[in-house]
Each structure stands twice: as C-alpha cells, then as structure tokens.
C-alpha positions as CSV (number, residue, x, y, z in Angstrom):
1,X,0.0,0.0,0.0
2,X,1.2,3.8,-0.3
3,X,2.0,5.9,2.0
4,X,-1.3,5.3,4.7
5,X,-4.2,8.2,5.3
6,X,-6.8,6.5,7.2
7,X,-6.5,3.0,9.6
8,X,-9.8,1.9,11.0
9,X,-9.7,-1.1,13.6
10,X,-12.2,-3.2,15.1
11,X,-15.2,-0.8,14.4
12,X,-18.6,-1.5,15.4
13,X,-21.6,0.4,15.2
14,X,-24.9,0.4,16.3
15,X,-28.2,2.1,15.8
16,X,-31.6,1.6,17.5
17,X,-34.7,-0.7,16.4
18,X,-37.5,1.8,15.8
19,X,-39.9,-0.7,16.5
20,X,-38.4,-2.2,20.3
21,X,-36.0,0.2,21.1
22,X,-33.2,-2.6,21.2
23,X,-29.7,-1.7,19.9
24,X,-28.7,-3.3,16.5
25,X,-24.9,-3.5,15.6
26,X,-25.2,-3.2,11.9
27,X,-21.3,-2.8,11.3
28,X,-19.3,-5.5,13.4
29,X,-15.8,-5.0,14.1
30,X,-14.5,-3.9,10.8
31,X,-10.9,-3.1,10.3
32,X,-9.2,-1.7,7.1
33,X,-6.6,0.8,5.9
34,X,-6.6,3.6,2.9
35,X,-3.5,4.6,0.7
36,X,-2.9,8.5,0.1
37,X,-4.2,8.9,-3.4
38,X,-5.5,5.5,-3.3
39,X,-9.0,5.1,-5.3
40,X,-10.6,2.1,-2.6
41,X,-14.5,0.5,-3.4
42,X,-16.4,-0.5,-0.4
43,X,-18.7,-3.2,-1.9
44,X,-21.6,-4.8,-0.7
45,X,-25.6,-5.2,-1.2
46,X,-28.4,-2.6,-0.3
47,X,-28.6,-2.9,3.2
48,X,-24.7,-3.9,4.0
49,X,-23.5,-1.6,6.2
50,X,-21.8,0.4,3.9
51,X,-22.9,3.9,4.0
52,X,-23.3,3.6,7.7
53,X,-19.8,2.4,8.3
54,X,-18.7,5.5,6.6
55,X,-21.0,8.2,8.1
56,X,-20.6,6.7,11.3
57,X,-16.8,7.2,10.9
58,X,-17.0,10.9,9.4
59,X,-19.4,11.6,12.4
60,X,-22.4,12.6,9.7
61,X,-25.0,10.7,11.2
62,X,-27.7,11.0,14.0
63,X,-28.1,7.1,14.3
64,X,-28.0,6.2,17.9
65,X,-25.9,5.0,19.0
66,X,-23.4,5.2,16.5
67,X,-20.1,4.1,17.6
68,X,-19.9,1.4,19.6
69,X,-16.3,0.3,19.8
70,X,-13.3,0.9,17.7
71,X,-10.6,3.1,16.6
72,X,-9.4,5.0,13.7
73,X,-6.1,6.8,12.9
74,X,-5.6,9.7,10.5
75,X,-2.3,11.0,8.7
76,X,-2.5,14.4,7.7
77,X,0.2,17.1,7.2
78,X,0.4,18.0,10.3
79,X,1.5,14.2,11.2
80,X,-0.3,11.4,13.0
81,X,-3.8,12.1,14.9
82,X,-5.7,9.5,16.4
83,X,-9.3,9.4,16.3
84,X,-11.3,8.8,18.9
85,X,-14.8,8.7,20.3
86,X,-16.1,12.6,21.2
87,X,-16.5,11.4,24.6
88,X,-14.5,8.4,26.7
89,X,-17.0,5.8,27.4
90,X,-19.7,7.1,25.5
91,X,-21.2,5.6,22.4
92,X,-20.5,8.4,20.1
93,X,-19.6,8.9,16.7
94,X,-15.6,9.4,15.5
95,X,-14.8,12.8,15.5
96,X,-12.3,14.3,12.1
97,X,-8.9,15.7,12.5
98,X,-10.1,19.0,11.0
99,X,-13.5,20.5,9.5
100,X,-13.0,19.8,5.9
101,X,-10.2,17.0,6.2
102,X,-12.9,14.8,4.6
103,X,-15.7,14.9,1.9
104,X,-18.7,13.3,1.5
105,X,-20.8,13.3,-1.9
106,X,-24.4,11.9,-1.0
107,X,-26.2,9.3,-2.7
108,X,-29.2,11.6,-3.3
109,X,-27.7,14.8,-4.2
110,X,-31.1,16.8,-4.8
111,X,-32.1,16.1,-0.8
112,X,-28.9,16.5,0.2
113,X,-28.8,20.0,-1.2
114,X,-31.0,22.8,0.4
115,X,-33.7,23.5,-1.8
116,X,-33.9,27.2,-0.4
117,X,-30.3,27.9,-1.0
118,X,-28.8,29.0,-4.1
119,X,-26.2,26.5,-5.7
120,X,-23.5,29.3,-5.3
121,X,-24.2,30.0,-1.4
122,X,-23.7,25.8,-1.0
123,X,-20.5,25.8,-2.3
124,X,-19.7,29.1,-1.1
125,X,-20.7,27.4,2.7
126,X,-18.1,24.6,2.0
127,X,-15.4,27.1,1.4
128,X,-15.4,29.0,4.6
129,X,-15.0,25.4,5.9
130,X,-11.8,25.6,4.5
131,X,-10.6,29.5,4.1
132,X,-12.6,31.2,7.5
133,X,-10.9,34.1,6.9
134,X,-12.1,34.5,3.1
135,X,-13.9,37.4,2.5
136,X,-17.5,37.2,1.0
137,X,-16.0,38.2,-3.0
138,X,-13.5,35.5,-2.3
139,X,-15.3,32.7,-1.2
140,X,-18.3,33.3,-4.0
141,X,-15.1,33.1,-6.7
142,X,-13.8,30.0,-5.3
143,X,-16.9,28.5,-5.5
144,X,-17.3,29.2,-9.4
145,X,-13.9,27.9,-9.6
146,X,-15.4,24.3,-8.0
147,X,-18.6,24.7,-10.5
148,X,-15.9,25.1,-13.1
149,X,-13.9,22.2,-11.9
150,X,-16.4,20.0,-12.0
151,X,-17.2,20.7,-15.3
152,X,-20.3,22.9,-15.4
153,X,-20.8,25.4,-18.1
154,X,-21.1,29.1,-17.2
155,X,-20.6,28.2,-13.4
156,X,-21.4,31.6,-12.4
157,X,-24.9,31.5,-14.0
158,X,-25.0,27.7,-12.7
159,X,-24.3,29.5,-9.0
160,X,-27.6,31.6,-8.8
161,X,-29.6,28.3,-9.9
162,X,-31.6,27.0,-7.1
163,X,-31.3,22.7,-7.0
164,X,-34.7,22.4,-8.3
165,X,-33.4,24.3,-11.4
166,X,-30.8,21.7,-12.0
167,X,-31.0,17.9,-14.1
168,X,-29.9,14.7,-12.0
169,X,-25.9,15.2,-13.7
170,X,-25.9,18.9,-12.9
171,X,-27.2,18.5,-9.0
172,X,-24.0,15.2,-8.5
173,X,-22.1,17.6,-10.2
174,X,-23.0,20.7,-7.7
175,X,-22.4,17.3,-4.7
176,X,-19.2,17.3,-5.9
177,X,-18.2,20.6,-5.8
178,X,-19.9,21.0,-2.2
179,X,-17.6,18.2,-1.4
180,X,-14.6,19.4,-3.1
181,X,-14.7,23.2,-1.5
182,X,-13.8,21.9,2.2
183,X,-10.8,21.0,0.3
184,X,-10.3,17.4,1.6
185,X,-7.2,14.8,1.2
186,X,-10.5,12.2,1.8
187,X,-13.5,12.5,-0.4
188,X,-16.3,9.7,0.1
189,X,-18.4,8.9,-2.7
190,X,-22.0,7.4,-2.0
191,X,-23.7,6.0,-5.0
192,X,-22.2,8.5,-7.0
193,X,-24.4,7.3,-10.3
194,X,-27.7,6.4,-8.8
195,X,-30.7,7.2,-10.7
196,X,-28.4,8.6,-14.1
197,X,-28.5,7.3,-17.5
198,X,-25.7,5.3,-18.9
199,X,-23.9,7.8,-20.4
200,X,-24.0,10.9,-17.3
201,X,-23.0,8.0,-15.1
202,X,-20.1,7.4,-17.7
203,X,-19.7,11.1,-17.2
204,X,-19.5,11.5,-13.3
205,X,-17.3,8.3,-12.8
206,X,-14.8,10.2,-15.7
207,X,-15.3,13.3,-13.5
208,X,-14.5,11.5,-10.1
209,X,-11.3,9.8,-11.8
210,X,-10.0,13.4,-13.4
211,X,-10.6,15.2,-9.8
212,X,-9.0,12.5,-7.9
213,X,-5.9,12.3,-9.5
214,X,-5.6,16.0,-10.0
215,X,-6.3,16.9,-6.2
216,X,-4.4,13.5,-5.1
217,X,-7.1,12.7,-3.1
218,X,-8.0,9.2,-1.5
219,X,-11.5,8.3,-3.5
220,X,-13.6,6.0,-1.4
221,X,-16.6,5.0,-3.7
222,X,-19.3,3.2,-1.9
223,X,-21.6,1.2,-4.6
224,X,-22.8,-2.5,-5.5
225,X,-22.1,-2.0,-8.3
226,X,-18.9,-3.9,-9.7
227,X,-19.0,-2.6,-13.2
228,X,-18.4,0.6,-11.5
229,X,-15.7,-0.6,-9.5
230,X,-13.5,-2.6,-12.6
231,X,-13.8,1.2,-14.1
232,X,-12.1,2.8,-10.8
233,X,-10.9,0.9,-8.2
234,X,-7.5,0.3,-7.0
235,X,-8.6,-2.0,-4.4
236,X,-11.7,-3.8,-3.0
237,X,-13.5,-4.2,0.3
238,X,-16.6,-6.5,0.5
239,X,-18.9,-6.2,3.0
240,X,-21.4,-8.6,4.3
241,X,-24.0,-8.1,6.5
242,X,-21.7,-5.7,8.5
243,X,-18.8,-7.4,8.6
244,X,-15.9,-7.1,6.0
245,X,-15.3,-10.2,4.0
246,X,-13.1,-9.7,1.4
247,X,-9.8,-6.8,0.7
248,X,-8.0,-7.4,-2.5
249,X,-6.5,-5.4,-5.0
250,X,-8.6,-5.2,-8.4
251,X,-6.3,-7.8,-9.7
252,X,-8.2,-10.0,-6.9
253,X,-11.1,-9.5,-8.3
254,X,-10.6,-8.8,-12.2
255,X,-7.7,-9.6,-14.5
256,X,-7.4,-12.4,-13.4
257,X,-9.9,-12.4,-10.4
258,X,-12.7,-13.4,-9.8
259,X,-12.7,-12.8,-6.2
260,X,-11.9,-15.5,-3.8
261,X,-15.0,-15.0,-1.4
262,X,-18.3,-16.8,-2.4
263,X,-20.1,-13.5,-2.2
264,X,-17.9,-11.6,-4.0
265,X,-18.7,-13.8,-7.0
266,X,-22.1,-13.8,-6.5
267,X,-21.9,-10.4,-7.3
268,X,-20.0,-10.3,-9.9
269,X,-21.9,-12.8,-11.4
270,X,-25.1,-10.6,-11.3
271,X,-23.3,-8.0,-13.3
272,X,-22.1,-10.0,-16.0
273,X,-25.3,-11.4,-16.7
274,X,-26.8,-8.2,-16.7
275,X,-23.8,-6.9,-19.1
276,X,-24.7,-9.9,-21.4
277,X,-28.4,-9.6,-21.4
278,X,-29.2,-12.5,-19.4
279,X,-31.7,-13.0,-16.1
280,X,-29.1,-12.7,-13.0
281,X,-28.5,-15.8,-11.2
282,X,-31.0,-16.6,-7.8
283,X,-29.1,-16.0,-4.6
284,X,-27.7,-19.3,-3.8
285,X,-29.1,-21.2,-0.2
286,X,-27.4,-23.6,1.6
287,X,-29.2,-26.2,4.1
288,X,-29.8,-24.6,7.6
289,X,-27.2,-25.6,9.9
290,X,-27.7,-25.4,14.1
291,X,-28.4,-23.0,15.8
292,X,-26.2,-20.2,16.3
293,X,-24.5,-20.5,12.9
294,X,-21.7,-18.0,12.9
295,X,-20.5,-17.1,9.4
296,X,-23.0,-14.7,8.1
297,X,-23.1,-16.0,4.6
298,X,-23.6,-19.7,5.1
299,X,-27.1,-19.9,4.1
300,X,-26.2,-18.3,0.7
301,X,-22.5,-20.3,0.1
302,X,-22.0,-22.0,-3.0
303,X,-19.1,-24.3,-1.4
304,X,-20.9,-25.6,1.5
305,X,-22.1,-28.3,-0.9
306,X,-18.5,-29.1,-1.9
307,X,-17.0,-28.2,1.2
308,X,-14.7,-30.4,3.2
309,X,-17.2,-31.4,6.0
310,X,-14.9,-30.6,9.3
311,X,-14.6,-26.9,7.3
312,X,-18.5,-27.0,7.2
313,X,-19.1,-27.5,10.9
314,X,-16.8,-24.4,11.6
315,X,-18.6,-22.2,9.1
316,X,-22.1,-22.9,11.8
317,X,-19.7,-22.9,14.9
318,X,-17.3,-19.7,14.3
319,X,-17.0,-16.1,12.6
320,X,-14.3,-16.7,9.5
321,X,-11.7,-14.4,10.7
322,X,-10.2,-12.1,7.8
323,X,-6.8,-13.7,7.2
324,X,-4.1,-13.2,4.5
325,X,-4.5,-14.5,1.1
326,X,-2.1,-13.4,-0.6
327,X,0.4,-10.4,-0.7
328,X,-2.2,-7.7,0.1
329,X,-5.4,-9.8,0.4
330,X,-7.7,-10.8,2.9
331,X,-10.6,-13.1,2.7
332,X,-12.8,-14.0,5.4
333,X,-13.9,-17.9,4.3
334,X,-13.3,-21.4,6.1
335,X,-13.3,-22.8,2.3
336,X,-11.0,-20.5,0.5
337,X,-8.1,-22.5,-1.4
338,X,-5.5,-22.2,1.0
C-alpha cells in the first residue's frame, strides 16, 4: 500500500430498532486501511453496512448510538492524529482531525442540497470550511472555480440556480463541488451514479477519476455496483451483513480475479449477466445448519455443498476471521483454497 491516510480497527456500530428500542450492531468490528491517493471501493448489497460504516466514521449521522467500539487513525500534514470517540465511554460517533479533512458526496444529491439555498451560497458554505478568513467576494469566486472544476458550463450563471433548477448530472455535479470546496485529502463517494443514464453515469465516474488524481485525493466510492468498480478501483472491500469479508487489490477481483470469497462472485456474477443480457443468477441457499451458525453468509454459500465437512461444521460454529491470502489480500472464508 502507499503511504497510509486512514486506519480503522475493530469498528462497530450500532443504531436503535424503531420498533423495540433494542440496539442493533449493523457494522461489526470492521478493520481496514486507505493509501494516500488510493482510489478504494467499499462493496456490498443494499442494506450492507456500507454507508453507515462511513457516516458513522465521518461523524455525519444522527443514528443512535453510532459508535460502539473501535478506533481510527488519520495521517495528515500536520502528522499522526488518532481518532477517537467525542466522549471516553460514550457511544459516540468518530470525531475528524479537521472541518473539511474529509468529503462526502451523497447518494441523493437533490435532498442533500438545500432547496432554499442558491447553488453558489452551497458551495460558497463549504469554502469558509476551508478558508474562514475569506472574504465574502473570495469565497463566491472560489466557489465558481469548484462549479468550473467539476465541469459545469457558465458556473457563475450555474451559482444563482436553485437545485430544483438543476438535471440529476448537474445537482452530482454541484455534490461534488460542495464536497470538493472543504478542500479534503479524503473524499467519500456514496452511489455517486444512482438514478443517471448510462452515459451521465459514464460522465460522473470520468469526472470523479480526473478530480482525484488531479487533487491526489483518497476516492472511497461506496456502490454495488462492480461494473463501477472494474472502471475505478485500485482496491476492493466487500462487505457482508456488516462485517468485511473480502480486501483485495482489483487484480483479486478482475484480470485475473474473480474474487476469492463466495459472495464476491455472486456479485460479480449478477453483473455480467446483466452486461450480457441475461436474467441474474438466484441468490444461492445452503441447508440450515444449528443454531447459532456463525459465518454470516452460510445460508447463501456455494461451497458448503463441496466443502470439506470438518470446514462445514466451523462455518455454523465460528466467525471466518479475515486472514491473508495473498500479498495484500484478505478473505474471510473457512473454504477459500488455502
């Protein structure tokens, strides 16, 4: 890996059942690393974990109660800086090393955008994240320079637009430049094409590339999508029910790939049928084992029908830890060909 930006270790988070009050860990003990100016796809179904794990990190969500255990350590310029809960001993959310050190585009970019604001002001908000001092003339030119940078003609008409004004590419466009102005060294992506047509998704994944390697930013892009992460992804991270079960490099997974966790190739299996035209497989099920069957996926796993049997028992008796696999690769499987 290059030089390191972000460690997360053993992070868990919670939120609360609506319906009993009960607290739900929906993220369970997760631990990964990010490269500076590393491109990184966090992988996984509707439902995952994914966008909590990463909102819950940031501190950008009022889930209670958020963080339940864990760590994370930033490198920035000014050196090392450990993250830690806002409060010892409470169940809080992970604080960031500085307003702006990280971005966040949101999957739904028209409600994540104030519909009473003007486009301009937005960005212009972001930047006194970054420059307090700016004056009011500065900070509305450095927020047509974002509109410009992300590729929006006439920015400074573009700026007195209200985001009702604006098409589904224009309003992830203006998300990016809201995220950009803060002027991170992180920038998440969530479901960056959602809802666009072929070729404006085309268009915002080109977009996310160009910024990302001219700002040297670390590009997390969360998705489920693995055509969009053999078109941008340096590296991998599969995530299953809340816990991480696979962290490859994109060779791991394509060229020659396919992945080395069964769920990993179940997904990638739904997207090359789709690419070639054909019905996506059913999600695989495996007999019901005893009670208290640990691995999360074992229901779903392909192998457990050609699975050494004293394997099979541990796959309903223990959680697969995530163990090397190769030189930068992890998989979290009892079956894997080791």
């Amino acid at each position: 890996m290059s030089t390191p930006l972000l460690r997360v270790e053993n992070l868990s988070v919670g939120v609360t059942d609506p319906l009993d009050g009960q607290e739900v860990v929906v993220v369970d003990d997760v631990s990964f690393s990010l490269g500076r100016g590393e491109v990184v796809a966090l992988v996984g179904e509707s439902g995952s974990g994914k966008t909590v794990l990463m909102r819950s990190l940031l501190g950008i969500t009022s889930a209670k109660p958020g963080v339940m255990q864990g760590r994370a350590t930033a490198w920035t310029e000014e050196g090392e800086a450990a993250l830690a809960p806002r409060r010892p001993g409470r169940r809080r959310s992970l604080t960031t090393v500085r307003p702006g050190w990280a971005g966040y585009v949101f999957q739904h970019p028209l409600e994540a955008l104030d519909p009473y604001q003007t486009v301009g002001r937005q960005v212009a908000d972001s930047v006194r994240v970054a420059r307090p001092r700016a004056s009011t003339a500065e900070r509305r030119e450095r927020a047509e320079h974002w509109l410009a940078q992300v590729a929006l003609p006439n920015p400074r008409a573009v700026a007195e637009l209200h985001p009702h004004e604006l098409s589904g590419g224009m309003a992830q466009r203006v998300a990016v430049a809201v995220a950009l102005a803060t002027e991170p060294r992180f920038l998440v992506a969530d479901e960056p094409t959602t809802g666009l047509d072929w070729s404006v998704r085309r268009e915002v994944l080109d977009l996310l590339a160009r910024l990302q390697d001219e700002q040297g930013l670390t590009l997390l892009l969360i998705t489920h999508d693995f055509a969009v992460v053999r078109h941008m992804a340096d590296r991998v991270l599969v995530l299953y029910q809340g816990r991480l079960v696979e962290d490859g490099p994109r060779s791991a997974f394509f060229e020659p790939g396919p992945g080395e966790h069964p769920y990993s190739r179940e997904l990638q299996a739904r997207v090359l049928a789709l690419e070639e035209g054909r019905p996506p497989p059913p999600s695989l099920r495996a007999p019901s084992g005893p009670a208290g069957a640990s691995c999360p996926y074992v229901k779903r796993c392909a192998r457990m029908a050609v699975g050494r049997e004293h394997d099979q028992e541990r796959c309903y008796s223990e959680v697969p830890p995530l163990v090397p696999f190769g030189d930068g690769h992890r998989v979290a499987c009892f079956l894997s060909r080791r």
